[in-house]
PDB file of N, CA, C and O in Angstrom:
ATOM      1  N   UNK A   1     -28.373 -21.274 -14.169  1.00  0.00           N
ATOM      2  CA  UNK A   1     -27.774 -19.968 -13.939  1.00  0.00           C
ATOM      3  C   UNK A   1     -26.372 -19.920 -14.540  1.00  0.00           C
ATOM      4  O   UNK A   1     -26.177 -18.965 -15.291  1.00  0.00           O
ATOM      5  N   UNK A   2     -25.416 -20.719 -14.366  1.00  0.00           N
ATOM      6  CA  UNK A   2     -24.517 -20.871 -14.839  1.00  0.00           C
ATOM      7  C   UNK A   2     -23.511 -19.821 -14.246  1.00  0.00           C
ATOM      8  O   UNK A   2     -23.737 -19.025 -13.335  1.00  0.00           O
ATOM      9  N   UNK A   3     -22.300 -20.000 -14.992  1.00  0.00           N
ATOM     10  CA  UNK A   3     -21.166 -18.711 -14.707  1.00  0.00           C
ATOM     11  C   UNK A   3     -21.556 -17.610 -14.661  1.00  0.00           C
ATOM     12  O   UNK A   3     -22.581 -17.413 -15.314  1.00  0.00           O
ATOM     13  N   UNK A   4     -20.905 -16.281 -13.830  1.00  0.00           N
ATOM     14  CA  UNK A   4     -21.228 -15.267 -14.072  1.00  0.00           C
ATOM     15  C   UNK A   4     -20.570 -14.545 -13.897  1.00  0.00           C
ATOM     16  O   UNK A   4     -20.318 -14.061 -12.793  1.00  0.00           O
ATOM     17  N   UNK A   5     -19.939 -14.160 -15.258  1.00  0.00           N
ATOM     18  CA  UNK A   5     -18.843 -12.756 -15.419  1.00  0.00           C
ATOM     19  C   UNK A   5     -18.563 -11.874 -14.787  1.00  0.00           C
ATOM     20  O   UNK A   5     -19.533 -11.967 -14.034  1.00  0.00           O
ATOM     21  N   UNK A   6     -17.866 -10.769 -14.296  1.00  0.00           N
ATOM     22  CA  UNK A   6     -17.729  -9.953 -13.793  1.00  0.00           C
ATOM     23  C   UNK A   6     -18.393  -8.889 -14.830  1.00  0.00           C
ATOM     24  O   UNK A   6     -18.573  -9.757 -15.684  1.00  0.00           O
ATOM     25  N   UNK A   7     -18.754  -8.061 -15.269  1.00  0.00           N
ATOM     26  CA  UNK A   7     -18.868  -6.764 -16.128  1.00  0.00           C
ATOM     27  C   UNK A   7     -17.830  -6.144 -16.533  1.00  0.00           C
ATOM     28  O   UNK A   7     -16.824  -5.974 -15.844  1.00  0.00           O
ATOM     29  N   UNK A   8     -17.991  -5.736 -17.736  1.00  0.00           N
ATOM     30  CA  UNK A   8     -16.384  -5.117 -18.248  1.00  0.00           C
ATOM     31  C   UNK A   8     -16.323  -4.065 -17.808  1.00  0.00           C
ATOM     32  O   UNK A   8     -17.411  -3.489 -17.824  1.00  0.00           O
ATOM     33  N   UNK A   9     -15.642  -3.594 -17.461  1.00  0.00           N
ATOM     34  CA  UNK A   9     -15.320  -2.004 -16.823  1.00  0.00           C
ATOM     35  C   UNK A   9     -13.872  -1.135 -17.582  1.00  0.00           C
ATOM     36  O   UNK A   9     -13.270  -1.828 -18.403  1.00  0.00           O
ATOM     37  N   UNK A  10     -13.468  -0.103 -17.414  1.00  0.00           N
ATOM     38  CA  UNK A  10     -12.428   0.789 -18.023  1.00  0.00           C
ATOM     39  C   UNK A  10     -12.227   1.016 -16.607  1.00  0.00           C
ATOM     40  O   UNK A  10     -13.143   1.136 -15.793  1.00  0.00           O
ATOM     41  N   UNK A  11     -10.490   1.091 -16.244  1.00  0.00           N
ATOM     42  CA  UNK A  11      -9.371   1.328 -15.574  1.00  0.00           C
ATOM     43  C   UNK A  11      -9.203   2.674 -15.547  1.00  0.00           C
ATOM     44  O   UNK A  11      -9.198   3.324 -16.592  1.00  0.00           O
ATOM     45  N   UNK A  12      -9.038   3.274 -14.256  1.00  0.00           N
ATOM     46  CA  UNK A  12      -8.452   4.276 -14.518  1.00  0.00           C
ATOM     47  C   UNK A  12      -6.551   4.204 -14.791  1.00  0.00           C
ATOM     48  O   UNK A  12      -5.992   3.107 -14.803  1.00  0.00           O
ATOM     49  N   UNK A  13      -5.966   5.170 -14.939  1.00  0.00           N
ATOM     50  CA  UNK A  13      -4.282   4.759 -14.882  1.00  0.00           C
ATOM     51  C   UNK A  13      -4.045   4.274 -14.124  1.00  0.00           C
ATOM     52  O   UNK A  13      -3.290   3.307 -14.215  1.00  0.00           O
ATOM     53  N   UNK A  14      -4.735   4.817 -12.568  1.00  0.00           N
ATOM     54  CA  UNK A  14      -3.720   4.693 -11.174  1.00  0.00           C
ATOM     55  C   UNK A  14      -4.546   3.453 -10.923  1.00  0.00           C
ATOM     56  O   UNK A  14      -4.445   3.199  -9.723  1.00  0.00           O
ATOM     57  N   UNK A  15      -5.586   2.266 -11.737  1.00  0.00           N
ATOM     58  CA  UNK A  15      -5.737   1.281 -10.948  1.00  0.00           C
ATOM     59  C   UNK A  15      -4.986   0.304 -12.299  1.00  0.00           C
ATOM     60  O   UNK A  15      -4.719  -0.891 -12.168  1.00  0.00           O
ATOM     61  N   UNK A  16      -4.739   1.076 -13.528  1.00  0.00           N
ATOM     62  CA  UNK A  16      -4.091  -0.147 -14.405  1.00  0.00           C
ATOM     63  C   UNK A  16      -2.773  -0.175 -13.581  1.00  0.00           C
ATOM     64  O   UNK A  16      -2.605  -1.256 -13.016  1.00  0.00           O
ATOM     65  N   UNK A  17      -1.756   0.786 -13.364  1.00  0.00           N
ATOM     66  CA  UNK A  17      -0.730   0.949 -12.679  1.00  0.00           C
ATOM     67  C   UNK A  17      -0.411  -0.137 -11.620  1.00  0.00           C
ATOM     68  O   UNK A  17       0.582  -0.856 -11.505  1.00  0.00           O
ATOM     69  N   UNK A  18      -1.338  -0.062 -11.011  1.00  0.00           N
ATOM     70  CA  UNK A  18      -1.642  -1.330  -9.755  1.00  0.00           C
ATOM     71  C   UNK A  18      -1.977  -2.490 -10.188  1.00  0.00           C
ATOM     72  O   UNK A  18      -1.676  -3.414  -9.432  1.00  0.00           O
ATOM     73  N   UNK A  19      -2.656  -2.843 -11.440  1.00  0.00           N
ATOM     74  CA  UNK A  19      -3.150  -3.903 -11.568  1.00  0.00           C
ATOM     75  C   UNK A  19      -1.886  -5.093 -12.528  1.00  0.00           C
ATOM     76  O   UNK A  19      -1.792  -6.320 -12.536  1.00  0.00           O
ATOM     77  N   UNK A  20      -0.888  -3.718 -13.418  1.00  0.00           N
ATOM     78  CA  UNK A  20       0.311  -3.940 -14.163  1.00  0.00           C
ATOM     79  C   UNK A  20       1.134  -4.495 -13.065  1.00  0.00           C
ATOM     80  O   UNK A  20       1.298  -5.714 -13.020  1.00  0.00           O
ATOM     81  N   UNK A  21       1.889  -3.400 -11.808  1.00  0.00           N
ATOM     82  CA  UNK A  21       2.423  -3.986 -11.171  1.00  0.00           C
ATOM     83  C   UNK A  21       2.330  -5.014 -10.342  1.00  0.00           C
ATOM     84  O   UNK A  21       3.398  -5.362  -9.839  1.00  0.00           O
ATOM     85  N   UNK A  22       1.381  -5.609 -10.043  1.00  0.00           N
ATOM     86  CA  UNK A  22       0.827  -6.841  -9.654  1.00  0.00           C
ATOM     87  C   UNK A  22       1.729  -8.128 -10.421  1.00  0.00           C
ATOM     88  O   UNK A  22       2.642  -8.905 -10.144  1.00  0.00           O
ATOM     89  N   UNK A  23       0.546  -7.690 -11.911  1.00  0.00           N
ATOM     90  CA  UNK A  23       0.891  -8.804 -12.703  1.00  0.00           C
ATOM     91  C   UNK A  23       2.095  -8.877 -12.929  1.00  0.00           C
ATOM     92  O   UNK A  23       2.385 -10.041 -13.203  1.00  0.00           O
ATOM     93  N   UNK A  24       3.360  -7.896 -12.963  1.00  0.00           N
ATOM     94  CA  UNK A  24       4.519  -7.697 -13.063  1.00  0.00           C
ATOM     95  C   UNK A  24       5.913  -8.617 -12.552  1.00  0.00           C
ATOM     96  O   UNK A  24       6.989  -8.903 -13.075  1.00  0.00           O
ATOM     97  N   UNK A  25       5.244  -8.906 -11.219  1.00  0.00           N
ATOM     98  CA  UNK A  25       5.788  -9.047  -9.936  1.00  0.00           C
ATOM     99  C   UNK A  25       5.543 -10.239  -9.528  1.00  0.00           C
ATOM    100  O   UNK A  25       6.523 -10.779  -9.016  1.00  0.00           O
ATOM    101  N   UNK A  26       4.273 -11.068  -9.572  1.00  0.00           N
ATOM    102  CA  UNK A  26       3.763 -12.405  -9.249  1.00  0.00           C
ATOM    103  C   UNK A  26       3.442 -13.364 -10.032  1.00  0.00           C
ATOM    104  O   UNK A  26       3.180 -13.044 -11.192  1.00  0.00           O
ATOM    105  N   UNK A  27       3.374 -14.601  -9.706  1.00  0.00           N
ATOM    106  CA  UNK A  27       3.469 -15.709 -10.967  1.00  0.00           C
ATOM    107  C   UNK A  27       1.719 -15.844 -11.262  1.00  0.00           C
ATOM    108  O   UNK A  27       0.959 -14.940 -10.913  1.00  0.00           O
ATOM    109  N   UNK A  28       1.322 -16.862 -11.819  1.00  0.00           N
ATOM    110  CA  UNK A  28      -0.092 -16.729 -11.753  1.00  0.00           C
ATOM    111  C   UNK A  28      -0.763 -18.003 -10.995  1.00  0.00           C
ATOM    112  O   UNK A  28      -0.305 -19.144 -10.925  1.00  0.00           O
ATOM    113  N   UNK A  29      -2.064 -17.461 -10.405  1.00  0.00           N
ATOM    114  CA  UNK A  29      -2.045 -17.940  -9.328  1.00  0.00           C
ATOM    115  C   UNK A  29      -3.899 -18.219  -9.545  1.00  0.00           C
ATOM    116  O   UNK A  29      -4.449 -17.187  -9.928  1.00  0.00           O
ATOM    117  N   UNK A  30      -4.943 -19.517  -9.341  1.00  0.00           N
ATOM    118  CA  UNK A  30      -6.359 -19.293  -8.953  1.00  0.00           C
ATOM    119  C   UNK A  30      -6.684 -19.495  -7.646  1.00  0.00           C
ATOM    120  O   UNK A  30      -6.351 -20.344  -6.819  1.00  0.00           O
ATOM    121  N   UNK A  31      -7.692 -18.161  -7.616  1.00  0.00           N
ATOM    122  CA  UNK A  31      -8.475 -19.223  -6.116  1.00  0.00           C
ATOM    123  C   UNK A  31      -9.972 -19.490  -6.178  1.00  0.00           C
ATOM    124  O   UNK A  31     -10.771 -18.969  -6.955  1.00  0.00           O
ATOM    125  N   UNK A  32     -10.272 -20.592  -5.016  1.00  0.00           N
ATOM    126  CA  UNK A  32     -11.367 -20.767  -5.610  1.00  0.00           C
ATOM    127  C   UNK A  32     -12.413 -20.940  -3.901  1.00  0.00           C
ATOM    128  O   UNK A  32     -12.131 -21.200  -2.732  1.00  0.00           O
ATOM    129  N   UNK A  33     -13.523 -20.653  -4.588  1.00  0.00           N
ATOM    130  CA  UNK A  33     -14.357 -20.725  -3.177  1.00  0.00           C
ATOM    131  C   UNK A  33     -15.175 -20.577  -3.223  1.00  0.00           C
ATOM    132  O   UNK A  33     -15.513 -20.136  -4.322  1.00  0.00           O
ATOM    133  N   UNK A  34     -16.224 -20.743  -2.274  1.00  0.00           N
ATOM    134  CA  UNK A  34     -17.874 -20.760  -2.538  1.00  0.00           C
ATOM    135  C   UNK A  34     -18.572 -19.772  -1.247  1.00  0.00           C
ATOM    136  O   UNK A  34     -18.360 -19.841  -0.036  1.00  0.00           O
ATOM    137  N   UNK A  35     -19.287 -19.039  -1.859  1.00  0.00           N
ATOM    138  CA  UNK A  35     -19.625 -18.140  -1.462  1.00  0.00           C
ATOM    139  C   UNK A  35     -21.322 -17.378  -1.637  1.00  0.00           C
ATOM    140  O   UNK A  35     -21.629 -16.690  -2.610  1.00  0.00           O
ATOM    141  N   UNK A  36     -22.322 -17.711  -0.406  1.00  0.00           N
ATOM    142  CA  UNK A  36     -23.624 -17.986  -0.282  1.00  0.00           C
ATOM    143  C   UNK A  36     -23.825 -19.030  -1.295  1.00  0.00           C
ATOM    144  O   UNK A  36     -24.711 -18.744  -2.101  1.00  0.00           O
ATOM    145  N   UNK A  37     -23.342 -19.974  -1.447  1.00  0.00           N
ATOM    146  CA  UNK A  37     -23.321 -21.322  -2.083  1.00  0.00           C
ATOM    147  C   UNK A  37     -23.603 -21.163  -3.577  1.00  0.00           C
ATOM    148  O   UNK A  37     -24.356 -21.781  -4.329  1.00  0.00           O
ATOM    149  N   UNK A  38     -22.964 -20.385  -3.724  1.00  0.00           N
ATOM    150  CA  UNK A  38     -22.107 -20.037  -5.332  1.00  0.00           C
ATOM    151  C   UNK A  38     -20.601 -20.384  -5.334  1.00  0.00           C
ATOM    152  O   UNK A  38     -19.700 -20.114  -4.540  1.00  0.00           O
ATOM    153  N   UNK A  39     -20.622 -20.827  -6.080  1.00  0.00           N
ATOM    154  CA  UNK A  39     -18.960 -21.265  -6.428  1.00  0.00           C
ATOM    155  C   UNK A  39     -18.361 -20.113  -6.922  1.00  0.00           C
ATOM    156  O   UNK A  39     -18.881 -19.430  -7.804  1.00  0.00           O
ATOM    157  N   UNK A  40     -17.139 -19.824  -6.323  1.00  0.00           N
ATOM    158  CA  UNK A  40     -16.384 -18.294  -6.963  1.00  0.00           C
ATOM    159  C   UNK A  40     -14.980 -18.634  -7.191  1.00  0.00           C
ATOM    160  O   UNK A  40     -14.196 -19.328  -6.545  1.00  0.00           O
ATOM    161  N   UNK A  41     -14.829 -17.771  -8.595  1.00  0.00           N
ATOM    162  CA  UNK A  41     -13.068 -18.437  -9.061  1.00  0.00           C
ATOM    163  C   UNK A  41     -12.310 -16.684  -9.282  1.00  0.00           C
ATOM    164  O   UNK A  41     -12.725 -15.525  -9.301  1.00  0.00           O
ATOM    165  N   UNK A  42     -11.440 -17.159  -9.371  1.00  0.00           N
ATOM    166  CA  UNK A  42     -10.418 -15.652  -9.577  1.00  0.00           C
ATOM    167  C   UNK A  42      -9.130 -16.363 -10.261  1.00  0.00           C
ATOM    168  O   UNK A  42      -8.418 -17.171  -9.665  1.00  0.00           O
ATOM    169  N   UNK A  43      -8.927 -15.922 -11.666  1.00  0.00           N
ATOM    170  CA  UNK A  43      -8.093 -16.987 -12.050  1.00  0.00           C
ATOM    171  C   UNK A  43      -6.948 -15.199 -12.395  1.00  0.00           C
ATOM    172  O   UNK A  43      -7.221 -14.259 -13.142  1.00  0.00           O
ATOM    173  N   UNK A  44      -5.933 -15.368 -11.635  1.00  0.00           N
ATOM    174  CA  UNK A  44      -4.626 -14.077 -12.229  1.00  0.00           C
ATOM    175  C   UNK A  44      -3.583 -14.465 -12.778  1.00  0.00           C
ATOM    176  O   UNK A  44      -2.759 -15.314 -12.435  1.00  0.00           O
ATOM    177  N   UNK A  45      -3.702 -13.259 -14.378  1.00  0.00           N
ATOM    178  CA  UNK A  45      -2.619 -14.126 -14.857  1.00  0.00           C
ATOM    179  C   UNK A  45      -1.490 -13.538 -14.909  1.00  0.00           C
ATOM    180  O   UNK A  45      -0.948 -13.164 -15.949  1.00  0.00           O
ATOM    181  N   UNK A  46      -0.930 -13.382 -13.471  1.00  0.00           N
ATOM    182  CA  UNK A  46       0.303 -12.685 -13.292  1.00  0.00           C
ATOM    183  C   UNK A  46       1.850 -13.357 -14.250  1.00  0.00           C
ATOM    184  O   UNK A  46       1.921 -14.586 -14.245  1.00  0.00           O
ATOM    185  N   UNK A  47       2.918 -12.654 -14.958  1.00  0.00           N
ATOM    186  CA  UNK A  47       4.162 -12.738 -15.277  1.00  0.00           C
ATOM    187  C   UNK A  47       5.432 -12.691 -14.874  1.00  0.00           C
ATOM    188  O   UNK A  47       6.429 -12.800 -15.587  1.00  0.00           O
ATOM    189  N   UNK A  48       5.359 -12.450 -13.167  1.00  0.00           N
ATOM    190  CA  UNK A  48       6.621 -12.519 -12.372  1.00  0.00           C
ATOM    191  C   UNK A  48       6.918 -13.477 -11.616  1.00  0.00           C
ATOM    192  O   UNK A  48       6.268 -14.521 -11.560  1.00  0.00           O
ATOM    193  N   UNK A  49       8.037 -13.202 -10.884  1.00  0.00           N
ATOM    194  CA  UNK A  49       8.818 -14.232 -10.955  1.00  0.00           C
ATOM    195  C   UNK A  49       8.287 -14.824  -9.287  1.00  0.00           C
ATOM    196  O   UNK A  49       8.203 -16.033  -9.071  1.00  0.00           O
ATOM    197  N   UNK A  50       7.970 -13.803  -8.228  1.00  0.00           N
ATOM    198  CA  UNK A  50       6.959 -14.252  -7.316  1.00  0.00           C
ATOM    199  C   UNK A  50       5.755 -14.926  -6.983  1.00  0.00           C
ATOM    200  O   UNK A  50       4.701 -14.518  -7.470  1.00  0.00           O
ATOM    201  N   UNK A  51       5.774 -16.122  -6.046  1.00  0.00           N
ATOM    202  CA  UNK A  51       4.602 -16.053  -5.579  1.00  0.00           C
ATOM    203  C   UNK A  51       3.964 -16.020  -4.886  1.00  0.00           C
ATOM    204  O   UNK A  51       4.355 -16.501  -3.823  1.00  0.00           O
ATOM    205  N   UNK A  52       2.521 -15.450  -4.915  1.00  0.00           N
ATOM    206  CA  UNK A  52       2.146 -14.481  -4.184  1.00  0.00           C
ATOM    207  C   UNK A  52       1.814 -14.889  -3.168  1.00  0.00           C
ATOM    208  O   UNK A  52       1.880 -16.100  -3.382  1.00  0.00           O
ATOM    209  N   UNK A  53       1.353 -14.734  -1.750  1.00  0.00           N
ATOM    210  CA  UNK A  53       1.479 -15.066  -0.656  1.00  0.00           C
ATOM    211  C   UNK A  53      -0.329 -15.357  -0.519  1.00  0.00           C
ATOM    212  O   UNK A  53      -1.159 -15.324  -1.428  1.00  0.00           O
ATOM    213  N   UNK A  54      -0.531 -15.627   0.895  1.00  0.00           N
ATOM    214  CA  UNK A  54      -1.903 -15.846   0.943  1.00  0.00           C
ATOM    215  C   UNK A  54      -2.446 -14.562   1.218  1.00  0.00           C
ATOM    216  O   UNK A  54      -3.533 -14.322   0.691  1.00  0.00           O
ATOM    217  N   UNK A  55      -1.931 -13.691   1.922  1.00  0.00           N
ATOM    218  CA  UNK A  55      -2.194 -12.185   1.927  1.00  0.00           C
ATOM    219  C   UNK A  55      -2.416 -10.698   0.862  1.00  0.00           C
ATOM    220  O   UNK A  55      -2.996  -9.624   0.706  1.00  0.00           O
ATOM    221  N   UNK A  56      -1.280 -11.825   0.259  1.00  0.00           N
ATOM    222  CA  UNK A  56      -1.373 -10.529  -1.356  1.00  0.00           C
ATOM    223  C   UNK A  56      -2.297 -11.594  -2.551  1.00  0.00           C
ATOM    224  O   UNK A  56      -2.292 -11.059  -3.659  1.00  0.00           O
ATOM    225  N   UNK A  57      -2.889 -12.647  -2.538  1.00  0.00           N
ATOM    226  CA  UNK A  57      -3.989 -13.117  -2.938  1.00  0.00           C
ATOM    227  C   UNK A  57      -4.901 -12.271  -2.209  1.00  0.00           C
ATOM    228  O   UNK A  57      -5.294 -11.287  -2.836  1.00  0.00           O
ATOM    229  N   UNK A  58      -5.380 -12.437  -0.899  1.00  0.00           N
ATOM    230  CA  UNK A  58      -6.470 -11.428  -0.395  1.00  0.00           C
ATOM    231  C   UNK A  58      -6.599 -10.000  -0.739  1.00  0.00           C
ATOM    232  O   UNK A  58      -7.692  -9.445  -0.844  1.00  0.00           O
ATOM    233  N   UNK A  59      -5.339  -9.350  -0.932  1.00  0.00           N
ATOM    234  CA  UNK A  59      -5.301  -8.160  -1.640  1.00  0.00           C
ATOM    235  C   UNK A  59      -5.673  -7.864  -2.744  1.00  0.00           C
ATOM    236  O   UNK A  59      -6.376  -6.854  -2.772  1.00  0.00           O
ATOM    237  N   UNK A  60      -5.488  -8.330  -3.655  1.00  0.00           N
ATOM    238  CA  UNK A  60      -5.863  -8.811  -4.760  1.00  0.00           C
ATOM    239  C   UNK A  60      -7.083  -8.882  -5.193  1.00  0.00           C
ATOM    240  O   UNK A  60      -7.471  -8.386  -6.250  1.00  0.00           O
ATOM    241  N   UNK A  61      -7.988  -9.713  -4.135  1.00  0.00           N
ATOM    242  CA  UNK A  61      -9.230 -10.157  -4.209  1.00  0.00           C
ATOM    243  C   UNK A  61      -9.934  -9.258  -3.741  1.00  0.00           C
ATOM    244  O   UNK A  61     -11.064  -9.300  -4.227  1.00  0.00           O
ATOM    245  N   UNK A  62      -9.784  -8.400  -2.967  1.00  0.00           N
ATOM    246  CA  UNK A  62     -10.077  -7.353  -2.433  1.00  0.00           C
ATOM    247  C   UNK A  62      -9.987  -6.485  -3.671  1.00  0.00           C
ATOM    248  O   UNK A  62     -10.828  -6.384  -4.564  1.00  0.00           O
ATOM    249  N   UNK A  63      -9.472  -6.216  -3.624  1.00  0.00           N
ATOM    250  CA  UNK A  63      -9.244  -4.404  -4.957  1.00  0.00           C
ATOM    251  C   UNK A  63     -10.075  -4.830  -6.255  1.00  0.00           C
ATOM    252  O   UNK A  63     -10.368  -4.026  -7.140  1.00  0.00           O
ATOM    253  N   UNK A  64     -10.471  -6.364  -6.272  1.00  0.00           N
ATOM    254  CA  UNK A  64     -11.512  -6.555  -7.370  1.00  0.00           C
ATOM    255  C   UNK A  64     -12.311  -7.036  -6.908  1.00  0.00           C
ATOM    256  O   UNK A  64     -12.952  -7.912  -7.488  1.00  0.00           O
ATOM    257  N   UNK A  65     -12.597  -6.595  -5.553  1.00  0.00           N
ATOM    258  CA  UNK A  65     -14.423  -6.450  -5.104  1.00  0.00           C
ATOM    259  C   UNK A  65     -14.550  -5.343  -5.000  1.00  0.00           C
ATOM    260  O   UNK A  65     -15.686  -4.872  -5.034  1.00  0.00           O
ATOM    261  N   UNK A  66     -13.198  -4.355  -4.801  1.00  0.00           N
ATOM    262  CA  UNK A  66     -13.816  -3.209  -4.227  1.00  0.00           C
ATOM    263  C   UNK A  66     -14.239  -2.427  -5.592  1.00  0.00           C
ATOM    264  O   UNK A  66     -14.880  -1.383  -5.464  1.00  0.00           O
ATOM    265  N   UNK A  67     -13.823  -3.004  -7.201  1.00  0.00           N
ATOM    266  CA  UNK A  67     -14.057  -2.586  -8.114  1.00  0.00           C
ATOM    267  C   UNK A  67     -15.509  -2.872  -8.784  1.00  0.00           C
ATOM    268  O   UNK A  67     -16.234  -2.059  -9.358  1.00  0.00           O
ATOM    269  N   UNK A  68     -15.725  -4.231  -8.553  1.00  0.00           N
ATOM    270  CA  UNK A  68     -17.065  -5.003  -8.906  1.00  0.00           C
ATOM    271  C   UNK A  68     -18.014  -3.641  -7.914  1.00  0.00           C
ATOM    272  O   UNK A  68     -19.122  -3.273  -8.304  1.00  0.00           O
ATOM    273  N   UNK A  69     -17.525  -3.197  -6.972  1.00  0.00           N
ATOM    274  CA  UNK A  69     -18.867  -2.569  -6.077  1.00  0.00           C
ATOM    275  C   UNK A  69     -19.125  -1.332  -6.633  1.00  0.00           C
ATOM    276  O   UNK A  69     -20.230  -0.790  -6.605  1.00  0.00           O
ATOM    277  N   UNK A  70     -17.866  -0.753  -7.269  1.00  0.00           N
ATOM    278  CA  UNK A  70     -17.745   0.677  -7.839  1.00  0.00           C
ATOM    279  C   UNK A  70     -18.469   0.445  -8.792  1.00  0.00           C
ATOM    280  O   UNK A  70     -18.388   1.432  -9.522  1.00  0.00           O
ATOM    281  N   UNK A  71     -19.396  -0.566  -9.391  1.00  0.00           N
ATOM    282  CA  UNK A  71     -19.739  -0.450 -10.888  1.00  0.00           C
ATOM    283  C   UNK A  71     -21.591  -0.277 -10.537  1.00  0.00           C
ATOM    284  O   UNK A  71     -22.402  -0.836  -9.799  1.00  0.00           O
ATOM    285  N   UNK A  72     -21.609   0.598 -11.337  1.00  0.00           N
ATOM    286  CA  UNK A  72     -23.100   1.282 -11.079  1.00  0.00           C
ATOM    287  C   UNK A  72     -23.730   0.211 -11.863  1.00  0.00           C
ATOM    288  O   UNK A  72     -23.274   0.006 -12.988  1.00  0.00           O
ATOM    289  N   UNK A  73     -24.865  -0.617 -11.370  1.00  0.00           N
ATOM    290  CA  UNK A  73     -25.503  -1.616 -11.905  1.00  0.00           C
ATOM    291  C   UNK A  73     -27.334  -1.099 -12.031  1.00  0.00           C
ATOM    292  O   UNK A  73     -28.163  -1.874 -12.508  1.00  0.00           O
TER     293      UNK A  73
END
């Protein structure tokens, strides 16, 4: 089975906006975890000077599930 990509998708402004200021603001950061015994990675490649907490990782991880779900498959 191997890796498995997310799907490419198009941004609207107001989620590049969010996704800019993110990366803006926080250093870069992976997480990693397994999940129904799939291995799952999230690698961000944030440019600021913060880093990000364990909460605004969950945030994070969140707003790109809640995007993966928005995608009509």
């Amino acid at each position: 089975m191997g890796i498995q990509p997310y799907p490419t998708v198009w941004l609207t402004t107001e989620q590049l906006d969010h996704l800019y200021t993110w990366r803006g603001k926080f250093q870069a950061f992976e997480m990693n975890w397994v999940e129904s015994d799939l291995p799952m990675r999230l690698v961000f490649s944030g440019l600021g000077d913060q880093i990000a907490t364990e909460a605004d990782q969950r945030e994070i991880l969140a707003w790109v599930n809640e995007l993966y779900r928005s995608i009509a498959r």
